[in-house]
N, C-alpha and C positions, 0 to 999 in steps of 0.2 A: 318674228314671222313676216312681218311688212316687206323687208326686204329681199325673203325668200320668194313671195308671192311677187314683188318685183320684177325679180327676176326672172320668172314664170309667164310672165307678160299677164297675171291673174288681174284683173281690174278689180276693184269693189266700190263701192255707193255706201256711203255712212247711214247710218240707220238713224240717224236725228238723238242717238243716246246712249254715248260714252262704251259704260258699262254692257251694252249689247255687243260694240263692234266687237270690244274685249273677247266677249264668250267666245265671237264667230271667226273669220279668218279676218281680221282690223278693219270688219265691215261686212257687208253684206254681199256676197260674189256673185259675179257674173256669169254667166255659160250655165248654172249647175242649181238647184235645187233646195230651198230651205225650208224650214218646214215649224212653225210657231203651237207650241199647243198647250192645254191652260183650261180650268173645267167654266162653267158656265158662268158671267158675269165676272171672270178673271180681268179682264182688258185686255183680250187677243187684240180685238177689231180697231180699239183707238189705236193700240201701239201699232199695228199696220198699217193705220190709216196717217199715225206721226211719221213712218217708214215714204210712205207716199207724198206728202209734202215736202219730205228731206230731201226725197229722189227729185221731186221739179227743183227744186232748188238748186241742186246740183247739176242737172241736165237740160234744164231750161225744155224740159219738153214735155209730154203726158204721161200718165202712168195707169194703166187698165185693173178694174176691179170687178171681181165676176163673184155676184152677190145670191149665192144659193139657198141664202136664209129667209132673205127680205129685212124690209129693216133699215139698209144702210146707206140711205138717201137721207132718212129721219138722222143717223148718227154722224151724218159728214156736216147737215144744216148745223148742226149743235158744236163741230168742232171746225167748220172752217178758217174763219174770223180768228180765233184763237192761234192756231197753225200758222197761218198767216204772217200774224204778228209774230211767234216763238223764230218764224225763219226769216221774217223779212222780207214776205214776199207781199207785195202790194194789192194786187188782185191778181187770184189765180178763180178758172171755170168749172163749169160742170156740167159734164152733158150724158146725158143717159139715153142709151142705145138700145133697139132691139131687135133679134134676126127674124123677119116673119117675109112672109107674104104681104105684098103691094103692087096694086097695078100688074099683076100678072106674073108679080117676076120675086123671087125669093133675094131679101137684100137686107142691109144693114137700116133700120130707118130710125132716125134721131126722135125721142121721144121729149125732149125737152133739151136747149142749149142755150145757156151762159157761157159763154167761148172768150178765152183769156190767149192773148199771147204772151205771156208771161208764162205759163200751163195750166195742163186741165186735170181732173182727175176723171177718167170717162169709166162710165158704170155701165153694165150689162147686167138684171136682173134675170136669173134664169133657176125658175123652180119645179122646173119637170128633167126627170133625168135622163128623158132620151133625149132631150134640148140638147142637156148640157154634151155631150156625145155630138149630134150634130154639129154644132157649131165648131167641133175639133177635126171633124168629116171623117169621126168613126160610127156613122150610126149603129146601133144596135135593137135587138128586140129579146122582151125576157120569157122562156117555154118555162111553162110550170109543169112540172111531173105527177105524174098520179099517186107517186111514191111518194108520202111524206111533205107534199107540198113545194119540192125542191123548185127553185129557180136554176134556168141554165143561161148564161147569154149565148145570143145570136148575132153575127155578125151578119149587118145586111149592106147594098149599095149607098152610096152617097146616091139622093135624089133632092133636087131641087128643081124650081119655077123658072122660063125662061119664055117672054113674050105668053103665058097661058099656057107653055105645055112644059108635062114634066120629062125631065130628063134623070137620067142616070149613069152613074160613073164605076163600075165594076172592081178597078181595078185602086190600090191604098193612095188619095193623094197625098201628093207632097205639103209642106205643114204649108209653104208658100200660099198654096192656092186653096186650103181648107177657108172656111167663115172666119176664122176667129184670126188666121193668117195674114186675109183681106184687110181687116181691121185694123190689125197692127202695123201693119204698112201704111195705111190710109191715114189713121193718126199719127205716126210716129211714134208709136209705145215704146218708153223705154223701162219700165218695168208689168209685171203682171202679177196680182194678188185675188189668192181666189180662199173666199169666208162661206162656205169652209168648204173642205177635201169631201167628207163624207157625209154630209147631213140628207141630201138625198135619197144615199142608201138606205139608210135607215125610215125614212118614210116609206120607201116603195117594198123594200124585202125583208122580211121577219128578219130578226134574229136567232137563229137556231142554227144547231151543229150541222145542218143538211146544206146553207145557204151561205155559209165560211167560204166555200170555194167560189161561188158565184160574185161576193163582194170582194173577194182580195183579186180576182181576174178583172173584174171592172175599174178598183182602185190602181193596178199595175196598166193597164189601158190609158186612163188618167194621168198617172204621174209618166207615161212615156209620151204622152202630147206636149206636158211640159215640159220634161227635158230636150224635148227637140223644139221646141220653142227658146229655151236657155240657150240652147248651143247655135239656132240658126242668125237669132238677132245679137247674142253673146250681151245679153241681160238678165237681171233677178228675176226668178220667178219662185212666189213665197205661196205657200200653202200655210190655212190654218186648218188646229183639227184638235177635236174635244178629248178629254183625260175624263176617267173613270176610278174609282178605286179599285187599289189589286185584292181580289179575293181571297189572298193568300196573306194577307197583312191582317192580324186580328186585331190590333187597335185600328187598321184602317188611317192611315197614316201618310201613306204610300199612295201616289198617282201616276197611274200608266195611261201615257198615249194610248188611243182607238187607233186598232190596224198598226201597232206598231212594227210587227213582223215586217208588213210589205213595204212601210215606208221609210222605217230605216234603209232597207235593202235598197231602196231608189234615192236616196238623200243624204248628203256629208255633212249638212247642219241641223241639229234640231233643238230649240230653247224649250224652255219648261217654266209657264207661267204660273206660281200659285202662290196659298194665302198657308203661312209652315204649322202643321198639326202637332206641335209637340205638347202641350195641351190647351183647354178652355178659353185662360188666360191669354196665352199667347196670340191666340185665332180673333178673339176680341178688340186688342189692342191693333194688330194689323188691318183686322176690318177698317176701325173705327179712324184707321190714320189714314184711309185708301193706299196700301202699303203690300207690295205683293214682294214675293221672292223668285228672282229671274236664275234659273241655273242652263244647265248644260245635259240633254239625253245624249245626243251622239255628235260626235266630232271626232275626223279621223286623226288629230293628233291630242286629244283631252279624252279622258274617262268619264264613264256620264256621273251627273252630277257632281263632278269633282270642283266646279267654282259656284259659287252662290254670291248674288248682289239684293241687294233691298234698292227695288225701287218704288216712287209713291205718284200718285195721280196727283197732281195740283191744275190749276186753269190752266196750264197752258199743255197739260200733256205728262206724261211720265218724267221723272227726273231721279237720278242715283241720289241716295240715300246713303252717307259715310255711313262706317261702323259707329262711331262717336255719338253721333246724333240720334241713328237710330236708337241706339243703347240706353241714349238719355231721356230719349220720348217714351222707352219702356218703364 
């Protein structure tokens, strides 16, 4: 496949682990959309955050993280030093960024900066979801219905600060000139990693059958800032997003992506992070070894879950797990 994609002029960025590039197209690709998903305290966020160190490594430049959860300021403290050393990088920075109001004028302003030129990993914490919308310069606003509680979105102007007064912009900007486009240019982003896709939604809109259409129109709004973000810079842009049990598996067995409908449709990779339920035993032995199972939901040349890897958390980060070994540690 390497040298189809070759051919293709496809660039990719190694994911810092082996068995990942494997699943994906011999690495993580550029222009186009990937999508990591995995239930709660899987190791989405390290292995994204091993993604992001591989990528300075690689690119000798910054890589953007858009933190929806919170949290992942505390989880980079704990793995930077480690990363680090796994790639070889000497000191790389960190600077955490926020879009507000200052001095009159709506901007980017650094909220803390250890700046590396070697790279940085730059963080945007953003825990309201019409932030997050803004900063893409699709504002929106949510009408709730008298019927059944429904939420609808609203698409309203970009408005921002300029010298104290506010302005507005009517008409769709280009990704260039949104917030989050600003940025990218300004740092030199060469990758973008946002933890997670949906976590907002689910704080701000119930889940119920009335409100299905409201979260898959916002999450398709979302993944098309990314993808024109893929294709304008022609870099990674990885989405993470939580897994559920399928209600239709009676032993419960079975883990389905959140929103998988709409983000298959906008995505041509998506890994499957988890701990295998074939019974007690087994779920035990893989806790107790920090020991996950990486497969495959969608890839437009693989069947889903048609490859499975065992990999394990040790200090320095994820690492493949042979079959031999693992078999032997069972």
């Amino acid at each position: 496949m390497e040298s189809i994609l070759k051919e293709l002029g496809i660039k990719t960025l190694s994911s810092g682990l082996e068995c990942y590039d494997r699943l994906m197209y011999d690495g993580v690709p550029c222009g186009m959309i990937t999508v990591d998903c995995g239930r709660t305290s899987s190791g989405k966020t390290i292995l994204n955050l091993q993604k992001a160190y591989s990528f300075i490594k690689q690119t000798e430049s910054n890589v953007l993280l858009i933190d929806t959860e919170g949290g992942l300021l505390v989880t980079i403290a704990g793995w930077k030093s480690r990363f680090e050393k796994r790639f070889n990088l000497e000191q790389t920075g960190i600077i955490h960024i926020n879009y507000k109001v200052k001095d009159g004028t709506t901007k980017w302003v650094t909220d803390f900066n250890k700046e590396s030129k070697q790279g940085n990993i730059i963080v945007t914490t953003v825990r309201d979801l019409f932030k997050l919308y803004d900063i893409h310069g699709s504002p929106i606003s949510l009408k709730i219905s008298e019927e059944h509680g429904k939420f609808d979105v609203i698409r309203k102007p970009f408005t921002y600060k300029q010298n104290g007064k506010t302005k507005e912009v009517h008409e769709e900007l280009p990704i260039e000139q949104t917030p989050i486009g600003i940025l990218i240019n300004e740092f030199k982003i060469s990758a973008v990693i946002y933890d997670s896709l949906i976590e907002l939604f689910k704080q701000r809109i119930p889940s119920t059958r009335y409100n299905f259409p409201c979260r898959a129109t916002l999450l398709h709004m979302l993944l098309g800032c990314m993808q024109r973000i893929a294709e304008t810079w022609y870099m990674p842009v990885i989405g993470i997003t939580h897994t559920s049990r399928d209600p239709a598996d009676k032993l419960k067995k079975r883990e389905v992506p959140s929103a998988l409908n709409v983000i298959s449709y906008n995505c041509k990779g998506m890994t499957l992070l988890r701990i295998p339920y074939q019974n007690p035993e087994s779920v035990q032995i893989y806790d107790r070894l920090n020991q996950r199972e990486l497969t495959i939901w969608r890839h437009q040349l693989k069947p889903p879950l048609s490859e499975k890897y065992t990999i394990q958390l040790t200090e320095l980060g994820f690492v493949e797990v042979k079959e031999k070994e693992s078999t032997e540690s069972e």
